[in-house]
MMTF fields as JSON, N, C-alpha, C and O atoms, coordinates in Angstrom:
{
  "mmtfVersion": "1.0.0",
  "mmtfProducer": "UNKNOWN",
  "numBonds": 427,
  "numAtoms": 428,
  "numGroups": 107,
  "numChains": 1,
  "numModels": 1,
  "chainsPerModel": [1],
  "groupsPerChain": [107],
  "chainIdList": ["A"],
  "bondAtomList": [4, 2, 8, 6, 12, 10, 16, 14, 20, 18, 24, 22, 28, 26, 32, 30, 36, 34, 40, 38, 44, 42, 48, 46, 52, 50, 56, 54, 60, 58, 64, 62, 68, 66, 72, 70, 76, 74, 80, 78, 84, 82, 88, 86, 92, 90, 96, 94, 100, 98, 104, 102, 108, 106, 112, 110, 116, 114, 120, 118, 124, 122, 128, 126, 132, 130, 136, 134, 140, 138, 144, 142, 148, 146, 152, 150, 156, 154, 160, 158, 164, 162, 168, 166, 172, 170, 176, 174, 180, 178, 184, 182, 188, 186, 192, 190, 196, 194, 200, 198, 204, 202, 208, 206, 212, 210, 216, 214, 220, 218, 224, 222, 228, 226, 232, 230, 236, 234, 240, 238, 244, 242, 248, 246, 252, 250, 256, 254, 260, 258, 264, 262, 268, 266, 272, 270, 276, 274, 280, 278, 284, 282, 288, 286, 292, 290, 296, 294, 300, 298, 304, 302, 308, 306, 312, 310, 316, 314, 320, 318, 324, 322, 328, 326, 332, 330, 336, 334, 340, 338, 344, 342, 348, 346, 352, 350, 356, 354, 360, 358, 364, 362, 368, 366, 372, 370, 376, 374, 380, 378, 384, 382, 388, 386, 392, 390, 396, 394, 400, 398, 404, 402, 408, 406, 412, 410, 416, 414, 420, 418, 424, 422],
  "bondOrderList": [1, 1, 1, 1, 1, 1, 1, 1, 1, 1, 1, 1, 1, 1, 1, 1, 1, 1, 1, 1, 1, 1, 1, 1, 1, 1, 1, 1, 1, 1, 1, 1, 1, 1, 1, 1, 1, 1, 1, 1, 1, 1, 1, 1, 1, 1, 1, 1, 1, 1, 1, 1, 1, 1, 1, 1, 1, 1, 1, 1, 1, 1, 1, 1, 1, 1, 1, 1, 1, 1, 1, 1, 1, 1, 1, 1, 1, 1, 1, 1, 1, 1, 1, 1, 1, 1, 1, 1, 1, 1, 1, 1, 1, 1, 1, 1, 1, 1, 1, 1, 1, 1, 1, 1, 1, 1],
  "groupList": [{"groupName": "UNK", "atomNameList": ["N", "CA", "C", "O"], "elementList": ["N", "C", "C", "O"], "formalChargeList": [0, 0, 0, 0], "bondAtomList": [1, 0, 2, 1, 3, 2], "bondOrderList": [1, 1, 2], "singleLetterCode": "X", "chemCompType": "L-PEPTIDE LINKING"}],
  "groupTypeList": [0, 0, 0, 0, 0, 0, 0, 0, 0, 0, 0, 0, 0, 0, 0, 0, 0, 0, 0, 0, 0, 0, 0, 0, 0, 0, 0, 0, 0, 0, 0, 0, 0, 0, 0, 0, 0, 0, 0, 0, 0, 0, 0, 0, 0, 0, 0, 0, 0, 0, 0, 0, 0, 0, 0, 0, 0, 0, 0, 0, 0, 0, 0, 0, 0, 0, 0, 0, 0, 0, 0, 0, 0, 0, 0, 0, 0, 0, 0, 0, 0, 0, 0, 0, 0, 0, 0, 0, 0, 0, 0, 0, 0, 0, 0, 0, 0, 0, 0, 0, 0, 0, 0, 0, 0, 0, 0],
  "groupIdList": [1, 2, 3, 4, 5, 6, 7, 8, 9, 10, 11, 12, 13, 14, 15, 16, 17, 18, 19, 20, 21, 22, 23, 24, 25, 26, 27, 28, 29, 30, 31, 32, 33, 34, 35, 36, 37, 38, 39, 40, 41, 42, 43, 44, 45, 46, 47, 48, 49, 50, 51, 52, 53, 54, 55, 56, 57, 58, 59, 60, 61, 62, 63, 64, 65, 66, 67, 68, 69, 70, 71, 72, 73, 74, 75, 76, 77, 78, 79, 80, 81, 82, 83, 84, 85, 86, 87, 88, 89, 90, 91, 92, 93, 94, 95, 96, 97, 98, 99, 100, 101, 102, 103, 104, 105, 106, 107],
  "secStructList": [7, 7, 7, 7, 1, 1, 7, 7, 7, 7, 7, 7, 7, 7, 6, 6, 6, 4, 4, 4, 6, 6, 7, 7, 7, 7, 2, 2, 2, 2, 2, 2, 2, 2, 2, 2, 2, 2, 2, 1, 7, 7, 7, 1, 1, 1, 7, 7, 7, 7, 7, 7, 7, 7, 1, 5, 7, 1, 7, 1, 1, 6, 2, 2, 2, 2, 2, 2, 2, 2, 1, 1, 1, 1, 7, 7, 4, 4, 4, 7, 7, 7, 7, 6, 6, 5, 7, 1, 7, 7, 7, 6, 6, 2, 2, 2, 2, 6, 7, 7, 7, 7, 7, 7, 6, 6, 7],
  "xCoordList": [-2.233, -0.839, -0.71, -0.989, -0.25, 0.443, 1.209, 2.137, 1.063, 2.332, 2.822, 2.239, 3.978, 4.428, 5.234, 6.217, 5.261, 5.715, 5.951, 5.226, 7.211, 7.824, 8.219, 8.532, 8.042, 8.498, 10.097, 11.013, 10.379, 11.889, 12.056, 11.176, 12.88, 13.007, 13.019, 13.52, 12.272, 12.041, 12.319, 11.521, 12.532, 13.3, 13.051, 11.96, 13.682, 13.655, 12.732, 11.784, 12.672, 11.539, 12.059, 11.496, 13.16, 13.95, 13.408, 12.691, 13.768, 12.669, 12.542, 11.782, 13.432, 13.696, 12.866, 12.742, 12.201, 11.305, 9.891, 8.988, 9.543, 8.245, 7.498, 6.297, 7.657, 7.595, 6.87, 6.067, 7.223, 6.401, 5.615, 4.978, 5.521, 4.743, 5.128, 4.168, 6.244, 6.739, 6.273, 6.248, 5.951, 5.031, 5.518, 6.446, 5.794, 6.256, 5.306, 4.11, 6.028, 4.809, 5.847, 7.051, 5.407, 6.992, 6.381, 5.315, 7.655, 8.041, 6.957, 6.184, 6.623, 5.497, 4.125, 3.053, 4.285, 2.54, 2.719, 1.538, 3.353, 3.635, 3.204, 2.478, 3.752, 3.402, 2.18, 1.7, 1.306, 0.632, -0.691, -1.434, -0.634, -0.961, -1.283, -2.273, -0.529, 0.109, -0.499, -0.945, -0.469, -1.01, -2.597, -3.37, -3.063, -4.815, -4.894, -6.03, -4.056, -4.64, -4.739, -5.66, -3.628, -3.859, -4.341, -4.337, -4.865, -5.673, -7.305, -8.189, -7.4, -8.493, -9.508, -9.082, -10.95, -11.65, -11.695, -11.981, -11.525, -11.58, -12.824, -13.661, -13.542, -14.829, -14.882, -15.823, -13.974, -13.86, -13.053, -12.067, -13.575, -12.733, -11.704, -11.792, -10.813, -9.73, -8.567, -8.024, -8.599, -7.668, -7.931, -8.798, -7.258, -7.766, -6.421, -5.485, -6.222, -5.476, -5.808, -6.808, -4.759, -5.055, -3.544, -2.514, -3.694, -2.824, -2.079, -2.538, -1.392, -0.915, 0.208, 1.367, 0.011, 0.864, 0.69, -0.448, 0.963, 1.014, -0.142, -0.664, -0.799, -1.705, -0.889, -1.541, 0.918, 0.817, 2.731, 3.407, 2.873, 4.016, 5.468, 5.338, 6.814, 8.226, 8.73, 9.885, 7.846, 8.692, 8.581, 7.768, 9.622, 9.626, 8.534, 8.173, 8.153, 7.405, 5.875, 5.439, 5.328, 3.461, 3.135, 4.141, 1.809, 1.578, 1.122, 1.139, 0.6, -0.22, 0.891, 0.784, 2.005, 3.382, 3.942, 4.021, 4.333, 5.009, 3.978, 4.427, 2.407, 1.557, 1.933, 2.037, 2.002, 2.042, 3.346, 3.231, 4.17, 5.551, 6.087, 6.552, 5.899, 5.96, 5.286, 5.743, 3.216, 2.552, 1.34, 0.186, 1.663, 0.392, -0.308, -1.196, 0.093, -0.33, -1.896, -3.055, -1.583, -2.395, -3.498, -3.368, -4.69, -5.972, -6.413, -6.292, -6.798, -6.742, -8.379, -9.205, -8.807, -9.842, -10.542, -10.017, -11.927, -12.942, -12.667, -13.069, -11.847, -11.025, -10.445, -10.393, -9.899, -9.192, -8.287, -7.184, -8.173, -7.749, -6.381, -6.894, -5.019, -4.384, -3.8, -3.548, -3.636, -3.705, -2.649, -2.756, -1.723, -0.435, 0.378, 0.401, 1.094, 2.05, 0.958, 1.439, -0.261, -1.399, -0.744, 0.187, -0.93, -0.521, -1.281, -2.448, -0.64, -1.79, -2.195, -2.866, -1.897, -2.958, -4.02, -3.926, -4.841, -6.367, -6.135, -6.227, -5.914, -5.987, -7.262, -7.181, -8.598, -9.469, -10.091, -10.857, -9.649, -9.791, -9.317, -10.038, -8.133, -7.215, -8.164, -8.711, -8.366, -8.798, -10.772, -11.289, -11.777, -12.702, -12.223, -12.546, -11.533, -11.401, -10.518, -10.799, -9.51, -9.06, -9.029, -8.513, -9.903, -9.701, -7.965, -7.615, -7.427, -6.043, -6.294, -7.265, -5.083, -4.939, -3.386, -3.082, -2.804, -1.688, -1.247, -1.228, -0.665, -1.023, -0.084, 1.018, -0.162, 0.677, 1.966, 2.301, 2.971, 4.262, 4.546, 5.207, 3.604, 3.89, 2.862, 2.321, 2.768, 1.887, 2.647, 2.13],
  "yCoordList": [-20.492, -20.145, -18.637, -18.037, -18.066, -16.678, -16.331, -17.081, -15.446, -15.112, -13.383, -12.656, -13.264, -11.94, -11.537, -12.276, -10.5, -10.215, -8.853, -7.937, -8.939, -7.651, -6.435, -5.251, -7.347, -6.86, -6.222, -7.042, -4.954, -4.521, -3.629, -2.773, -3.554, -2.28, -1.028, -0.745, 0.11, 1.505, 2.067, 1.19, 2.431, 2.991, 4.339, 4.696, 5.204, 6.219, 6.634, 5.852, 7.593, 7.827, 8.02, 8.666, 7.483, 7.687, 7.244, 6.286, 7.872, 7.348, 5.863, 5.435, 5.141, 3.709, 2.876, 1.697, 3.284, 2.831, 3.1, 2.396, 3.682, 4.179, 2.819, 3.088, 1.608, 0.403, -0.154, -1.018, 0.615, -0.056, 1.345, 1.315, 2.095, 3.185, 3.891, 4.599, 4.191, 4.795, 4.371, 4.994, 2.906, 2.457, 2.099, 1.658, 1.851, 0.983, 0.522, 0.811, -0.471, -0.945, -0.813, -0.937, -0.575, -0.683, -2.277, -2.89, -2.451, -4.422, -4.116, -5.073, -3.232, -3.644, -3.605, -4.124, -3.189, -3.0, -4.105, -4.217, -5.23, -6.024, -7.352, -8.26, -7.28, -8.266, -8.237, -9.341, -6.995, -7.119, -7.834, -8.763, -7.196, -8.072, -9.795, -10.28, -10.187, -11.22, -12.222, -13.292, -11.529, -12.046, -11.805, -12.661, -10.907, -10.719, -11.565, -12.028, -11.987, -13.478, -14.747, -15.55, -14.856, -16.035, -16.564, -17.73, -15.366, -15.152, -14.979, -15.144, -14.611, -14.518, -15.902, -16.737, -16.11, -17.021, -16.774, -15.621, -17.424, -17.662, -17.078, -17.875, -16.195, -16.572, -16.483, -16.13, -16.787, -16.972, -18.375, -18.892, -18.696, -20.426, -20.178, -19.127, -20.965, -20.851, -19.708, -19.811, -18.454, -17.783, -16.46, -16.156, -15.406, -14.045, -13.315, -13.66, -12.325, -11.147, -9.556, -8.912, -9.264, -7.876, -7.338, -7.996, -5.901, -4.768, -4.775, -5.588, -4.21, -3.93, -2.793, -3.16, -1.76, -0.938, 0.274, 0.428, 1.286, 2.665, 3.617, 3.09, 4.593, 4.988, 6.587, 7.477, 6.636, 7.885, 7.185, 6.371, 7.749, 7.487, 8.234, 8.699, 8.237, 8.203, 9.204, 9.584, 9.845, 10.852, 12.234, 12.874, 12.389, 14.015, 15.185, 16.26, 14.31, 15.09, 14.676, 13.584, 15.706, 15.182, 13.893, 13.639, 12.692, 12.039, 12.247, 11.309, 13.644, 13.797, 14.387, 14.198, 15.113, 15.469, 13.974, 13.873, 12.77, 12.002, 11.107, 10.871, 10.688, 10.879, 11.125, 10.434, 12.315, 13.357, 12.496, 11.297, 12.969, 12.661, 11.245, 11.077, 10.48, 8.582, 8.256, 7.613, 8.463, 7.386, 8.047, 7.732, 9.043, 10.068, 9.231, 9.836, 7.949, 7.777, 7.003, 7.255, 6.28, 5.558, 6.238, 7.342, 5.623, 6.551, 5.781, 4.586, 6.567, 6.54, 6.184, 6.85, 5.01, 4.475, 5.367, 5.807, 5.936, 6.459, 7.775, 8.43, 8.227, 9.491, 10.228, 11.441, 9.732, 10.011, 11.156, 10.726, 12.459, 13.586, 12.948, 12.631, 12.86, 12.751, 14.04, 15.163, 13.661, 15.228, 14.942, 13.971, 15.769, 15.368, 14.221, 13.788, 13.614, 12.378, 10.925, 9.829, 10.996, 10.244, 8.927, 9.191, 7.762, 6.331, 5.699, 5.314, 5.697, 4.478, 3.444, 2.968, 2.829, 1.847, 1.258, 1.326, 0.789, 0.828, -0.556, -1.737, -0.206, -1.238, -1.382, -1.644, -1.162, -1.165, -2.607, -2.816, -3.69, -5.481, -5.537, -6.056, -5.077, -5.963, -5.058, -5.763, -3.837, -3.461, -3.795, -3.236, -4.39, -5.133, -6.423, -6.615, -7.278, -8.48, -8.687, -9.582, -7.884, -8.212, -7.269, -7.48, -5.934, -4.692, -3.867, -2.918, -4.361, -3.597, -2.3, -1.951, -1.419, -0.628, 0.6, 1.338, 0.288, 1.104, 2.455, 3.162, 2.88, 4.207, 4.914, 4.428, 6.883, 7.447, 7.375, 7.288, 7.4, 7.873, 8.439, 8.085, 9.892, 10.629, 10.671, 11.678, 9.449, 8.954, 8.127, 7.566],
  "zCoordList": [3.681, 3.576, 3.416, 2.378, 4.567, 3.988, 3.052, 2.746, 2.557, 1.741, 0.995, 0.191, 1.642, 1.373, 0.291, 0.253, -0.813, -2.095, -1.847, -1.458, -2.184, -2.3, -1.013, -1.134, 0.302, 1.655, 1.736, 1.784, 1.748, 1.911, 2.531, 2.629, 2.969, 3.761, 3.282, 2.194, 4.34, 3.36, 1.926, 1.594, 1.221, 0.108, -0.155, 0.29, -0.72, -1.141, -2.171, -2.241, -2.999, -4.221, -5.401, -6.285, -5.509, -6.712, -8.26, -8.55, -8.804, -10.307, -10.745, -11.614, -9.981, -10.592, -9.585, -9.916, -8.287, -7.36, -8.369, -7.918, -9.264, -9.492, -9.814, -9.779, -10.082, -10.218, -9.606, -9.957, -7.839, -6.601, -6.418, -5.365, -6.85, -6.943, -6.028, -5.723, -5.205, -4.317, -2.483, -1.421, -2.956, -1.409, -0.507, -1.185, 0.446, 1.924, 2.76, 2.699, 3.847, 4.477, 5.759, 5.533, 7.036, 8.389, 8.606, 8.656, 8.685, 9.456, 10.38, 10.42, 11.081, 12.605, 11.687, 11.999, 11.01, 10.229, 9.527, 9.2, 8.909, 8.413, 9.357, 8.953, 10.585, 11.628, 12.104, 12.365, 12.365, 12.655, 11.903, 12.222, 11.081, 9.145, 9.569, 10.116, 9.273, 9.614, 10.352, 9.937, 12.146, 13.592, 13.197, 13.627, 12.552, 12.188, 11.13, 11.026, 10.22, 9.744, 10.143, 9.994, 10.699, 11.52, 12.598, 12.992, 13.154, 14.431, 14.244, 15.085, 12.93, 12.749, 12.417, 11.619, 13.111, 11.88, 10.444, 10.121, 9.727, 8.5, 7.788, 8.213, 6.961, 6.971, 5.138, 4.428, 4.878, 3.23, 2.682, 3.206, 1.812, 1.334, 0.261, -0.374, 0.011, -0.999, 0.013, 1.113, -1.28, -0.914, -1.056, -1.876, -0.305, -0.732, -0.95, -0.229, -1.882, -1.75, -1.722, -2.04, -1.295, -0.721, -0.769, -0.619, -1.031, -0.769, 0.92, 1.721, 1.188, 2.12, 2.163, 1.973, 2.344, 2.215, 2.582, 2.138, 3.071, 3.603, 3.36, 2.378, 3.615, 2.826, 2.145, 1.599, 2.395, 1.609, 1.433, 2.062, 0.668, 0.347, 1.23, 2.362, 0.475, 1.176, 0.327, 0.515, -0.855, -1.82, -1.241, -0.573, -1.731, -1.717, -2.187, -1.706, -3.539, -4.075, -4.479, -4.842, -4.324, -4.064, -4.924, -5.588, -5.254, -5.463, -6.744, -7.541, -7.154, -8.231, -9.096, -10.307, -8.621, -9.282, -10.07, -11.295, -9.013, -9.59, -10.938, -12.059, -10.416, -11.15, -13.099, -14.112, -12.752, -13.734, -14.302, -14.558, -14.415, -14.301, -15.005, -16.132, -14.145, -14.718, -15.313, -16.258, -15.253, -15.174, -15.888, -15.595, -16.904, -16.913, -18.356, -18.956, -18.829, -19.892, -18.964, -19.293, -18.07, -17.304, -16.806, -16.277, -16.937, -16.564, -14.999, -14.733, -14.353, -12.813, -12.657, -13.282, -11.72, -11.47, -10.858, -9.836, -11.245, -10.624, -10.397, -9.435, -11.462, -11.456, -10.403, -10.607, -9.105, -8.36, -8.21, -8.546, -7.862, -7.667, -6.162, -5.089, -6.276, -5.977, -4.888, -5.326, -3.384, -2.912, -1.771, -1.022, -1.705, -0.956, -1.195, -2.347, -0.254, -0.278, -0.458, -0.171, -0.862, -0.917, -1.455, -2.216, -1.306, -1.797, -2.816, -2.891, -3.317, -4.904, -4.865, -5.781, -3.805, -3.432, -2.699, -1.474, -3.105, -2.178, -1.026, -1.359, -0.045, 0.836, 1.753, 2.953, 0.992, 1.804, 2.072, 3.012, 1.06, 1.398, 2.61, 3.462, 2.96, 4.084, 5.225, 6.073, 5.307, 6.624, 6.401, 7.367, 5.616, 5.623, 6.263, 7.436, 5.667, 5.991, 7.299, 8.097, 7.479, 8.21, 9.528, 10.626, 8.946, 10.009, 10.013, 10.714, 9.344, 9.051, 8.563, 7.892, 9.056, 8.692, 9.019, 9.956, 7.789, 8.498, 8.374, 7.367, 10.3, 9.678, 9.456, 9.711, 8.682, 7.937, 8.235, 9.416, 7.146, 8.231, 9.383, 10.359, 8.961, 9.898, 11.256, 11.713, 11.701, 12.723, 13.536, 14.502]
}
């Protein structure tokens, strides 16, 4: 069973988005998602999850700014140096398993 959480259309970077960490995914990177799971053989049992989402964000302002800003009590995995519009989340499951990968905005 597929299943999608938290799919919406673009949003802005407004302080009350910091929640979703400022992420998006475009409806076509979403489908394609999607058609590579169900198209794919299977080669894992049960169920898997994975990230899906942009690799840089929709804000205005750099990643390690907002970082700073919202989230600075939180200590950052493997100490990660944050560099431009960079995205906070690791979607490197979905493009292993599934070869996904979506690309920057500005692509």
């Amino acid at each position: 069973m597929l299943q999608a959480r938290g799919v919406e259309i673009l949003s802005d970077a407004r302080a009350e988005n910091r929640d979703g960490l400022w992420g998006y995914t475009r409806l076509d990177c979403v489908a394609d998602l999607f058609l590579r799971a169900v198209g794919q053989d299977v080669t894992w049992s049960g169920h898997e999850t994975f990230f899906a989402v942009a690799p840089d964000t929709l804000a205005e302002s750099s990643s390690e700014t907002l970082r700073q800003k919202y989230w600075s009590q939180v200590p950052v995995r493997g100490g990660v140096a944050f560099s431009g519009k960079q995205g906070f989340f690791d979607c490197g499951k979905a493009k292993r398993l599934l070869g996904w990968v979506h690309p920057p905005n500005s692509a």
